[in-house]
C-alpha positions in Angstrom: -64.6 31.9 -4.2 -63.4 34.5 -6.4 -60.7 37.0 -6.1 -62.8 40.0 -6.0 -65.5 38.1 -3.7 -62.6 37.2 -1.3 -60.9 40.9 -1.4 -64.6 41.5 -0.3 -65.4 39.6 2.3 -61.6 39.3 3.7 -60.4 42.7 3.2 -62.6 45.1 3.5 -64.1 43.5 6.8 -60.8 43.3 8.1 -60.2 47.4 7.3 -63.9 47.9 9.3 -62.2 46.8 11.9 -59.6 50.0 12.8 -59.3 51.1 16.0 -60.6 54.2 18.0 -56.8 54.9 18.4 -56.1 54.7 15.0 -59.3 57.1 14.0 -58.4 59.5 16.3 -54.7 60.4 15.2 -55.2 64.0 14.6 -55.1 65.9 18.0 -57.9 68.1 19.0 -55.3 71.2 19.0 -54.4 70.5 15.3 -57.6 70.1 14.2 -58.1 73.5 15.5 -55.2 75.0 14.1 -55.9 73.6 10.9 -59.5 75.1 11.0 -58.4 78.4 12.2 -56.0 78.6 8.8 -58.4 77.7 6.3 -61.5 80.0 4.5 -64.9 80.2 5.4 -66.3 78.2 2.9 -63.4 75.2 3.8 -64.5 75.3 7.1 -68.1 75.2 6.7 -67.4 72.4 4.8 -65.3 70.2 7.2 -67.9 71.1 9.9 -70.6 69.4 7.4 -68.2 66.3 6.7 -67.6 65.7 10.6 -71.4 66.2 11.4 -72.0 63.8 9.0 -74.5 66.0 6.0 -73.2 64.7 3.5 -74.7 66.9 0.8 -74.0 69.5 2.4 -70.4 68.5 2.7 -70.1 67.8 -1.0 -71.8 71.4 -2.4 -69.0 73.0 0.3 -66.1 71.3 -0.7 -67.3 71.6 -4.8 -67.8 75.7 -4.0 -64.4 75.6 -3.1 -62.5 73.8 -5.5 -64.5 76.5 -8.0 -62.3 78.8 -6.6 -59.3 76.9 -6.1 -59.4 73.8 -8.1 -56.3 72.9 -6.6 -56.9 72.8 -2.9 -55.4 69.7 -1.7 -57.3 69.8 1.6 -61.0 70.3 -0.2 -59.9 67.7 -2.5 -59.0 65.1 0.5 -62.4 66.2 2.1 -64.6 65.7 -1.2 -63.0 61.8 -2.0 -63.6 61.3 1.7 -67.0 62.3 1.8 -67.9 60.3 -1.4 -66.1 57.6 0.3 -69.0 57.7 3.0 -71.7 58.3 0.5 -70.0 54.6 -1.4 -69.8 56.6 -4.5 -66.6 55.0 -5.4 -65.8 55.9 -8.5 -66.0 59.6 -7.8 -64.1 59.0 -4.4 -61.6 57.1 -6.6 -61.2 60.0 -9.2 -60.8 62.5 -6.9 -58.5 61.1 -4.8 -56.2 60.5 -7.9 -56.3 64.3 -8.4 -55.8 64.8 -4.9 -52.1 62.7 -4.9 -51.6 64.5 -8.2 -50.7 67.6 -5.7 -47.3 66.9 -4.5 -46.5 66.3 -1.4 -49.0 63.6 -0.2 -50.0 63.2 3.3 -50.0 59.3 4.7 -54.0 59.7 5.5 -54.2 60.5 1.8 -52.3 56.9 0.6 -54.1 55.6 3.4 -57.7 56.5 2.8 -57.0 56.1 -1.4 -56.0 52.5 -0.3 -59.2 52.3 0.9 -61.3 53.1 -1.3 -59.5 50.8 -3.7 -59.8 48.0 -1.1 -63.7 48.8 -1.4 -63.5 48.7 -5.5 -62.8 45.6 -5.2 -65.7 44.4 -3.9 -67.8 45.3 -6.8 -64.7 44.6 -9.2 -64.4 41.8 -12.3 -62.3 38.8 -11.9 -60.7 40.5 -14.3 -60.4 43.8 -12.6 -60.2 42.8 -8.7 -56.7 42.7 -8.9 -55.7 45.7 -9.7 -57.7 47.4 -7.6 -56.3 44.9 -5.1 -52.6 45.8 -6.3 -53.3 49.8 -5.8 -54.0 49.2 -2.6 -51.8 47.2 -1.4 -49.2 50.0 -2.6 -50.6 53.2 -1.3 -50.8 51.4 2.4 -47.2 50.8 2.2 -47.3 54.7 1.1 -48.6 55.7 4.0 -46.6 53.9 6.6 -43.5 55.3 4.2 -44.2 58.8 4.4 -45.1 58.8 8.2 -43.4 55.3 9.8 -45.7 55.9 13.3 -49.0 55.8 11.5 -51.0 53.3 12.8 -54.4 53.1 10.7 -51.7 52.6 7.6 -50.3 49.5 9.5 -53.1 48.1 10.5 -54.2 49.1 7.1 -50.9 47.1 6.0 -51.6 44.3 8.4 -55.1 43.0 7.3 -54.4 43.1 3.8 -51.4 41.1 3.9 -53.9 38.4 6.2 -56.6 38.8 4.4 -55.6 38.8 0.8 -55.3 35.9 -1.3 -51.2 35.4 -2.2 -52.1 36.1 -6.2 -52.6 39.5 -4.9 -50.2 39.9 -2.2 -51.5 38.4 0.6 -48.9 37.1 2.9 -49.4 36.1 6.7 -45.1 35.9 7.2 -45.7 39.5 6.3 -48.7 40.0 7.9 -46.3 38.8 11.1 -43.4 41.4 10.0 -45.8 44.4 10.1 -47.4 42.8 13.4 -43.9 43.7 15.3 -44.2 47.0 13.9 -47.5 47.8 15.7 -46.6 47.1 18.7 -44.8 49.9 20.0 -47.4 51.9 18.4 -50.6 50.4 19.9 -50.1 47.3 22.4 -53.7 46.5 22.6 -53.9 46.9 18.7 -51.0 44.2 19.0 -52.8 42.2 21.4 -56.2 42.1 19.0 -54.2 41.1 15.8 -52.1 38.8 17.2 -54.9 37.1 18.3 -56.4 37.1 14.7 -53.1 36.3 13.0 -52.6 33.1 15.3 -56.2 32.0 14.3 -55.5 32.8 10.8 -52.9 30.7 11.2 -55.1 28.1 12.6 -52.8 27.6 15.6 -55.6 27.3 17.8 -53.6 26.3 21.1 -50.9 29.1 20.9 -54.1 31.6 20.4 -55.5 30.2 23.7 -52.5 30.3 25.6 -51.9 33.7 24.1 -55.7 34.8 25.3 -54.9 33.0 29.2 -51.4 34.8 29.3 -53.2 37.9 28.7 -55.5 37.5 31.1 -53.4 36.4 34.2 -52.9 40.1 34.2 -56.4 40.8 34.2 -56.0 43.5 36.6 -53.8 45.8 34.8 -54.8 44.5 31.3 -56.8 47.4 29.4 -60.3 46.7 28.8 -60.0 46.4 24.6 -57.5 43.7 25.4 -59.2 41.8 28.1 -62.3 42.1 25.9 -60.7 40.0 22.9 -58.6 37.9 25.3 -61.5 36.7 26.8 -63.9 36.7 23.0 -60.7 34.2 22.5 -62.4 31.9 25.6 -65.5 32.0 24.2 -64.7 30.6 20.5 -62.9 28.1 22.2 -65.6 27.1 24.2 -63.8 27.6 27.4 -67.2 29.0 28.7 -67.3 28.8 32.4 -63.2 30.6 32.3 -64.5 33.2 29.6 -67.8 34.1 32.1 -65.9 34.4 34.9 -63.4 37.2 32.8 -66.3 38.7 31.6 -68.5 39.6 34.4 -65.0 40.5 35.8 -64.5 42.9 32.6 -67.5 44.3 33.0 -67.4 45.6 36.5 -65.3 48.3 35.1 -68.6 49.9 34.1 -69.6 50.8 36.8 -66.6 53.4 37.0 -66.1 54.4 33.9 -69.1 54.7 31.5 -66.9 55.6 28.5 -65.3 52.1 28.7 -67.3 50.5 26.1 -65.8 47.4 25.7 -66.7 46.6 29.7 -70.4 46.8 28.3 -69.9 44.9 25.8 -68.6 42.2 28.0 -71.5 42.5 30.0 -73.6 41.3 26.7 -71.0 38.8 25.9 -71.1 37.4 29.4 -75.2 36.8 28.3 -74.1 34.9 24.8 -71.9 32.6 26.5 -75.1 31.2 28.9 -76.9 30.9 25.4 -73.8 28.9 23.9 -73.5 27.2 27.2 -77.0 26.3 27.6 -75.7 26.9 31.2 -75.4 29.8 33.7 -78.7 30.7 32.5 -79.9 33.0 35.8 -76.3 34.7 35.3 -76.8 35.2 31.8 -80.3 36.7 32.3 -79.0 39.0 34.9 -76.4 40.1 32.4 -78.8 41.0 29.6 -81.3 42.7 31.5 -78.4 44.8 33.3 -76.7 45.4 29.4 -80.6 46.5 28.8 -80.7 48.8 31.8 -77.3 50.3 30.6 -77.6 51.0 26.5 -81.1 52.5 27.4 -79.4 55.8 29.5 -76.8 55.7 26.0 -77.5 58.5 23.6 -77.1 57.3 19.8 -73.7 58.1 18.6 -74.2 61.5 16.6 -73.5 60.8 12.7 -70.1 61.1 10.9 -67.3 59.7 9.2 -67.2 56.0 10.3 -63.2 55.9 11.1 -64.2 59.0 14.1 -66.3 57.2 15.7 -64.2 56.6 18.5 -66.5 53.7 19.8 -66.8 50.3 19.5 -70.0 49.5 18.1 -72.5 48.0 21.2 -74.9 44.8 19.9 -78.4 46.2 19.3 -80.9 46.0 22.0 -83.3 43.8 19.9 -80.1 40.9 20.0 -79.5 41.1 24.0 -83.7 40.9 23.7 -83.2 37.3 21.8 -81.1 36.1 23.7 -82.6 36.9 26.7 -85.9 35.2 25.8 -83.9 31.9 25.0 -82.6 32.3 28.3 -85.8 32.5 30.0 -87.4 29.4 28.2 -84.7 27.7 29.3 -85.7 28.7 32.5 -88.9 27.6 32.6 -90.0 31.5 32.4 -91.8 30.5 29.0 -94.9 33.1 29.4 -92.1 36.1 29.4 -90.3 34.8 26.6 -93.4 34.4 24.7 -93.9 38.2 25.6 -90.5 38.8 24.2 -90.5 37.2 21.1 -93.9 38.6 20.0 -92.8 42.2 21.1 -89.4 41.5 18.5 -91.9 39.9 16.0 -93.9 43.2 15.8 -90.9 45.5 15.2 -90.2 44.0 11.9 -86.3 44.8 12.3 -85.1 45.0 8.9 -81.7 42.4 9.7 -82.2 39.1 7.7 -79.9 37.0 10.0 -81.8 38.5 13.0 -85.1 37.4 11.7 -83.7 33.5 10.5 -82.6 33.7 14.6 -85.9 34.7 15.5 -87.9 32.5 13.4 -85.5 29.3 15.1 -86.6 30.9 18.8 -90.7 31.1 18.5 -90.2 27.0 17.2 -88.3 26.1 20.1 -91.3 28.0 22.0 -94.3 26.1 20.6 
């Protein structure tokens, strides 16, 4: 594997995964204040951006930088929005105008270290690198210029486990800025310790990590116990990790923002599938995780990192899985049912259809 191909798959998935605390830095109250200082035009624009139209976004901020070709805000806002469109090069141009103005923000190192984490996909051998290299620096910009910003460490964090060593990529300091997360975010601490110990391949301490975790279940917040348990799971500790899970996602029931309690409630249906035991459980799980994302409104559109969220598994996948569960269980006319109903929707996911194909086989 290449170095661009591995900056692809290792760091840029590993970015996807920021938290909703680290998307959500900017208070509600600043926001406002920020809003409340700016021009008409600026703020029509921002409004576009956060909704998501794009277009719109872009002719806003480029009306405004007609007018002010210097302002640093518009500036941020226009690399950003190209960002989300995956126009990189324009993203990365703009940016580099944007940290010409001096001083620079840490969201602005951060989000520049994105997009060069993102060039990198599409990058030479030859080039990969020092996209790779840019990056690297402006995270350790941002976490310079403002120590308690988390998306820069856990910005900081993934690269340095993701990254091949040619490039920078060290887990000793992936460990180093580990310790430095923690008194920011503990469950963010909790979710990449977990992936640095498995990174590490040190299976048994990940496990005991997951358990210790877990004996305090009952004060343990739900994005922990959610990844604590996911730990069970890949281990194939599956009767422990359905027992956590159905326990996880009881919270549900009190608190419908909790997200990660319904996701538990799907995950408690994957591991009767990877089981190939617990199947009535596991096909009360899905058809409850059914019941639930149906009463869900779709997440309105905007700028990936504010979507506060985790994402939920589709419906069509807790579908699947729940028609393997019921020809297990001898209920072969309803999975039939199932899997013709998914055959006819002609989702456009390859790996979804290669799963389906497998499932009307095992059916014949």
């Amino acid at each position: 594997m290449n170095v661009s191909t591995k900056l692809a798959v290792l760091i840029i998935s590993g970015l996807c995964s920021v938290s909703s605390s680290v998307a959500a830095q900017a208070t509600e109250d600043s926001k406002q204040q920020l809003l409340e200082s700016m021009s008409v035009k600026l703020q029509s624009g921002i409004s576009a951006f956060e909704a998501g139209e794009w277009k719109s976004a872009v002719k806003g901020f480029k009306e405004v930088l007609a007018e002010e070709p210097k302002n640093n805000t518009a500036l941020f806002y226009l690399a950003r929005t190209y960002f989300e469109l995956q126009e990189l090069d324009d993203a990365e141009e703009v940016f580099e105008e944007a940290l010409e103005q001096q001083p620079n923000s840490a969201e602005e190192h951060y989000w520049f270290a994105r997009v060069n984490a993102s060039q990198a996909m599409d990058a030479s051998i030859f080039t990969a690198a020092g996209y790779a290299n840019d990056s690297l620096d402006h995270f350790k910009l941002s976490v310079k210029v403002k120590p308690d910003f988390l998306a820069g460490h856990i910005g900081l964090f993934n690269y340095y486990l993701g990254a091949p060593s040619i490039v920078g990529g060290s887990k000793d300091k992936a460990a180093e800025v580990l310790e430095q997360i923690k008194p920011l975010s503990l469950s963010d601490y909790h979710v990449l310790k977990l992936n640095l110990l498995r990174a590490n391949e040190q299976f048994e301490e990940s496990l005991k990590f997951a358990e210790s975790l877990l004996s305090s279940m009952q004060t343990l917040d739900s994005k922990s116990g959610f990844y604590a348990v996911l730990e069970l799971q890949r281990q194939k500790q599956y009767e422990a990790a359905a027992t956590a899970f159905e326990s996880l996602s009881q919270r549900y029931a009190k608190d419908k923002n909790d997200r990660y309690s319904l996701m538990a409630l799907y995950q408690l249906g994957r591991t009767s599938v990877l089981a190939s035991s617990m199947v009535q459980q596991g096909i009360s799980a899905f058809e409850s995780y059914l019941s639930h994302i149906e009463l869900i409104e779709p997440e309105p559109a905007g700028p990936s990192p504010e979507m506060g969220k985790p994402n939920l598994p589709e419906a069509y996948w807790a579908q699947l899985r729940l028609a393997q569960l019921k020809a297990v269980n001898t209920e072969k006319e309803a999975a039939n049912k199932i899997i013709k109903s998914l055959s006819a929707a002609k989702i456009d996911n390859d790996y979804f259809q290669d799963e389906l194909a497998q499932a009307k086989k095992l059916l014949r």
